[in-house]
TIKOLKE-136912 format. One record per residue (C-alpha): residue number from 1; x, y, z. Coordinates in Angstrom, 2 decimals. Last residue first. Layout:
residues N
NUM:X:Y:Z
...
This chain:
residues 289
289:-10.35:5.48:12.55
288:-8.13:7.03:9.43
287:-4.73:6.79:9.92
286:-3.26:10.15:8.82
285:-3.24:12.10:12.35
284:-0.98:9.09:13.58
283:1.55:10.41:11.27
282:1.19:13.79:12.37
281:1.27:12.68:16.14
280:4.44:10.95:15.86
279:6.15:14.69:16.45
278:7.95:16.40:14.11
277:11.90:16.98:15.09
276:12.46:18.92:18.29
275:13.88:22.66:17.92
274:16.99:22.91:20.69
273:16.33:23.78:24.18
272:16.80:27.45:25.24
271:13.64:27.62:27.25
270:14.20:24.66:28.86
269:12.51:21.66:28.33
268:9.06:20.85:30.03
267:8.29:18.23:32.49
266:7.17:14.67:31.51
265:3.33:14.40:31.93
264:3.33:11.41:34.09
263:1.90:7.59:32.61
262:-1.76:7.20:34.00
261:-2.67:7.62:30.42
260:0.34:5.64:28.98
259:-0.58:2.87:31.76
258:-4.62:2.58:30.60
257:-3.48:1.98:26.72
256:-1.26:-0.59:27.42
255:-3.73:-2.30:29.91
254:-6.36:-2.10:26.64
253:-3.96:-3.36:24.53
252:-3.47:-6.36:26.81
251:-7.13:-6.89:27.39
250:-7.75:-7.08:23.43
249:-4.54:-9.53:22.91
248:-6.61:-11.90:26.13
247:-10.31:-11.42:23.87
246:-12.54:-11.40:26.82
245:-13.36:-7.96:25.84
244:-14.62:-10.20:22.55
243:-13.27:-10.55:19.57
242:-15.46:-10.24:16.28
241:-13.09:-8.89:13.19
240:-14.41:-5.24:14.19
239:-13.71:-5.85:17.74
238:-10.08:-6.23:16.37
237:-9.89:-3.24:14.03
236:-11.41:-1.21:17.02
235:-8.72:-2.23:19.72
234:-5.97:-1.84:17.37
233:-7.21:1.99:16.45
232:-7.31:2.13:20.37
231:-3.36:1.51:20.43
230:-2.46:3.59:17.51
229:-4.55:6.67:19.46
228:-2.48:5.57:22.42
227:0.81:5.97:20.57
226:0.20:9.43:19.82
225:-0.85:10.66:22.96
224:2.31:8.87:23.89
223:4.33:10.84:20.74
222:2.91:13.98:21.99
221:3.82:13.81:25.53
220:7.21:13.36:24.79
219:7.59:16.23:22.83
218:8.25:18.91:25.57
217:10.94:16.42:27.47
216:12.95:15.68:24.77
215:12.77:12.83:22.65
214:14.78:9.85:23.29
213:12.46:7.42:24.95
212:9.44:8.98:22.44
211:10.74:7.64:19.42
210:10.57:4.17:21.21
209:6.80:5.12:22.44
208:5.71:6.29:19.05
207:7.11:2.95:16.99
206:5.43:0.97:19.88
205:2.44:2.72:18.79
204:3.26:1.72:15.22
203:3.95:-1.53:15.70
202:0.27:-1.50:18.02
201:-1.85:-0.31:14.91
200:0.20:-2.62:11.81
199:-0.80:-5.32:14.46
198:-4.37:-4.04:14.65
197:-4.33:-3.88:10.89
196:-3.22:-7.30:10.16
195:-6.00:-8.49:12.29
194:-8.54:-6.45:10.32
193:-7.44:-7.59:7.14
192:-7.68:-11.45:8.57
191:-11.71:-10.77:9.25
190:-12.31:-9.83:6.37
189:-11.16:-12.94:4.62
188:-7.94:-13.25:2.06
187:-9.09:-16.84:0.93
186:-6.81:-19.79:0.26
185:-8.61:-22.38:-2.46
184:-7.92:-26.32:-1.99
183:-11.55:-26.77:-0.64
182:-12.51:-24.75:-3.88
181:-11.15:-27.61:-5.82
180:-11.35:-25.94:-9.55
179:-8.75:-28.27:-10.90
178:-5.86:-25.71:-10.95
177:-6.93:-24.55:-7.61
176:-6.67:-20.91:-6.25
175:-4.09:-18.95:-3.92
174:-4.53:-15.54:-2.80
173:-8.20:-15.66:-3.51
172:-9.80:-12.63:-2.56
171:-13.63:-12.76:-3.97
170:-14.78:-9.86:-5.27
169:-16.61:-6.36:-4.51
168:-16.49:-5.64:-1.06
167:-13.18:-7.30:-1.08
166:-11.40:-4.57:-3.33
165:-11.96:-2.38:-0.52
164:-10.71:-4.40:1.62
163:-7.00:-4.79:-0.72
162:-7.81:-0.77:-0.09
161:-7.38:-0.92:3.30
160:-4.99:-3.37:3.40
159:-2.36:-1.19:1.01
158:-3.13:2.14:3.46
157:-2.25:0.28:6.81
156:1.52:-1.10:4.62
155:1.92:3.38:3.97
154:1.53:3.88:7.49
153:3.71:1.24:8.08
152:6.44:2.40:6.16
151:5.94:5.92:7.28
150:6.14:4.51:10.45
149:9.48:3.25:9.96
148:10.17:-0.88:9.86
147:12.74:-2.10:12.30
146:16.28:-2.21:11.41
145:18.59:-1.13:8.41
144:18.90:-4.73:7.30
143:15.47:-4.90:6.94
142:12.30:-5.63:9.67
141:8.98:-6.62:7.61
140:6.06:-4.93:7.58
139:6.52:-2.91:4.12
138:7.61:-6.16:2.93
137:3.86:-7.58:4.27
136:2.17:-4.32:2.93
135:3.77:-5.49:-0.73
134:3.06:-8.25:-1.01
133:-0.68:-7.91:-0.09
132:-0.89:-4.80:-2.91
131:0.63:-7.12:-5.89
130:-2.10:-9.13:-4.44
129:-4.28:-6.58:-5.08
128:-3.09:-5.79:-7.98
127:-2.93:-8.91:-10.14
126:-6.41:-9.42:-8.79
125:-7.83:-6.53:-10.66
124:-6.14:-7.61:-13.48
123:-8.03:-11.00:-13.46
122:-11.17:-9.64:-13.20
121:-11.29:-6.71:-15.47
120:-14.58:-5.79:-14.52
119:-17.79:-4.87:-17.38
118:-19.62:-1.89:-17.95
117:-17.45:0.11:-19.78
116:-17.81:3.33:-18.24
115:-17.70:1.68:-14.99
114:-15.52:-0.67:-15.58
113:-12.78:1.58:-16.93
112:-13.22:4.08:-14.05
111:-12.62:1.09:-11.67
110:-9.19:0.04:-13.96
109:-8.02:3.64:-13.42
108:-8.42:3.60:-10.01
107:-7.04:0.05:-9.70
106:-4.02:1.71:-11.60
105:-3.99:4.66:-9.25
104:-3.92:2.15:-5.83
103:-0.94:0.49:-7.35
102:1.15:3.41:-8.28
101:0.29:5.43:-4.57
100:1.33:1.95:-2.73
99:4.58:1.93:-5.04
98:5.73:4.96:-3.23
97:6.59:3.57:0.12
96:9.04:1.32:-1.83
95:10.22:-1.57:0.37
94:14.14:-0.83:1.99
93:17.03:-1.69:0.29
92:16.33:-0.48:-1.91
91:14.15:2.61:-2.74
90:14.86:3.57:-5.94
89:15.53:0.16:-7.02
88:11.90:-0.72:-5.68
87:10.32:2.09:-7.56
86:11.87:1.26:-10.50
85:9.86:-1.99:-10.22
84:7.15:-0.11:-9.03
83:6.88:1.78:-12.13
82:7.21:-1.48:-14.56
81:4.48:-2.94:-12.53
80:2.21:-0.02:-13.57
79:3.21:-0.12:-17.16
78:2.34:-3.71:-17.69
77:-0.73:-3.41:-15.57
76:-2.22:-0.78:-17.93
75:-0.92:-3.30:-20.83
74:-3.26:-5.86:-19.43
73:-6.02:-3.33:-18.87
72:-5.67:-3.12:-22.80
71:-7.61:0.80:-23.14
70:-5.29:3.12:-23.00
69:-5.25:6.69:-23.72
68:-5.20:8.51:-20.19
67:-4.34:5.79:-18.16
66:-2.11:4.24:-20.53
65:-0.61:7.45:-21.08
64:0.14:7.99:-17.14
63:1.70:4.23:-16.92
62:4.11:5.69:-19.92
61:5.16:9.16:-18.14
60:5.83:6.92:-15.10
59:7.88:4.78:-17.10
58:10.18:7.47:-18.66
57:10.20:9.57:-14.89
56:11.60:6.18:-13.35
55:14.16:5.54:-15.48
54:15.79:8.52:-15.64
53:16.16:8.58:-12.09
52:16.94:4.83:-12.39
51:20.15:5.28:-14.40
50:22.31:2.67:-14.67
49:20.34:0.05:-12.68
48:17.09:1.10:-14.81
47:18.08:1.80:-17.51
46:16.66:-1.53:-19.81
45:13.95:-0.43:-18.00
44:13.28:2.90:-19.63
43:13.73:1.57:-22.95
42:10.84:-1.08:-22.65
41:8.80:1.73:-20.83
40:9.05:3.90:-23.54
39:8.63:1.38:-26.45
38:5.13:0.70:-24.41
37:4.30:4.67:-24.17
36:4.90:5.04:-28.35
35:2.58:2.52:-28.84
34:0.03:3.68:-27.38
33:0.48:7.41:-28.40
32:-0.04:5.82:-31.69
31:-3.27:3.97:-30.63
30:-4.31:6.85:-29.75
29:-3.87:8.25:-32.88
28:-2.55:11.64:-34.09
27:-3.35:13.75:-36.85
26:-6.35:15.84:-35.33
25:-5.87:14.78:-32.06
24:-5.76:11.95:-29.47
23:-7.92:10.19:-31.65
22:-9.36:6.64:-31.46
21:-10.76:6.43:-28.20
20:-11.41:3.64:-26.46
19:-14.59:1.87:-26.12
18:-14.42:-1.28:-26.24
17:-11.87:-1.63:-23.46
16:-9.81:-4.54:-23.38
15:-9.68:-6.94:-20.49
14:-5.98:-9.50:-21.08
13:-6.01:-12.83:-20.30
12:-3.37:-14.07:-17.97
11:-0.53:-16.02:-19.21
10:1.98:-13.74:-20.13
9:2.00:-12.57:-16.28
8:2.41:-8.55:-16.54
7:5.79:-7.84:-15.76
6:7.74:-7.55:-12.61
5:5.53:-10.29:-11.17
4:5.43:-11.27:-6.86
3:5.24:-15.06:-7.10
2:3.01:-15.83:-4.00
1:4.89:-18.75:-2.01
């Protein structure tokens, strides 16, 4: 099993940027400013059970230094993991939502780095995606509160799409050899992305159709037109990853897909009918195709 850090791994090497800068202002170092962001995030999660409001604004004012000032990608990571970890208490017991947003800015940050600098921080770079993979899979997963929201999902689609990203670029090796057996290496292929997202695609759609049970009569419509977009997102992510029509999870999305468009138009409330909550169809309006 993937050990999921809460601080940077002590045993990674560390990318530093040659080209930082070395004044923040007239008097003031960056390397000051530095320093004063990593006693910031020590303090701040020493907090973080007591107070992890508190806690979470000190460490996200610390991972925003280090990507304005810093230059250690290891101490970038440092500050982003200590962000999600608040994040997590924040958002226990469900998966943090929010962390997705942190992760994604520090590989931003570590992207910009490269380019000016010329040269990849490898081994942070993998740090986050797989920080990424972890987390889309407990975004995925069913809690004690029940089944997983689609703003949960939504957020688990956004995590593989930039782990693919990422894959343009390098190698994903979830799992690597200690004596340089590539045999023995697991790979994070194309091809397995695109899978998850067609199941991320067809949760969500059954996400729209439950919602849709108990909705009144006026939204109902929307959440199927909703859950048939899901549906035919599945459908592309798995031609994508080279099924066939013979494919048998293909042909049973498309059936899906062909009974909620033969399905009825449900008849419209009365008049007087209270204000339904917002439709499905926003969140499926923020999946990209």
């Amino acid at each position: 099993r993937r050990k999921v850090w809460t601080t940077w791994p002590p045993q990674m090497s560390r990318t530093v940027s040659d080209t930082a800068s070395a004044k923040v202002g007239i008097d003031v170092s960056a390397d000051a400013v530095l320093e004063v962001a990593a006693r910031l995030r020590v303090e701040a999660l020493k907090k973080v059970d007591d107070d992890p409001t508190a806690a979470m604004l000190a460490t996200r004012q610390s991972f925003q230094l280090q990507q304005q000032y810093g230059h250690d990608a290891g101490e970038l990571c440092a500050a982003c993991a200590a962000v999600c970890r608040v994040q997590r208490r924040l958002a226990a017991p469900r998966a943090p939502a929010a962390a997705v947003d942190t992760l994604c800015s520090a590989l931003d940050t570590l992207d910009a780095w490269a380019a000016r600098d010329g040269r990849d921080a490898g081994a942070e770079v993998d740090f986050l995606w797989r920080e990424l993979w972890g987390l889309s899979r407990s975004l995925c997963a069913a809690d004690q509160i029940g089944a997983p929201t689609l703003e949960a999902l939504r957020a688990a689609d956004r995590c593989l799409e930039r782990i693919a990203a990422v894959g343009l670029r390098r190698p994903l090796l979830i799992e690597t050899s200690s004596l340089g057996d590539r045999d023995n290496e697991v790979r994070l292929t194309a091809e397995e992305i695109l899978f998850q997202q067609a199941d991320i695609a067809q949760r969500s759609a059954d996400a729209c159709i439950t919602q849709s049970n108990s909705a009144p009569a006026e939204m109902r419509q929307r959440d199927r037109e909703a859950a048939t977009f899901f549906l035919n997102r599945a459908v592309r992510k798995i031609k994508l990853a080279g099924a066939t029509e013979r494919d048998p999870v293909l042909r049973d999305i498309r059936a899906r897909i062909e009974a909620l468009e033969a399905a009825p138009v449900p008849a419209p409330a009365a008049a007087s009918a209270a204000p339904a909550a917002a439709p499905a169809a926003a969140t499926a309006a923020a999946f990209a195709p």
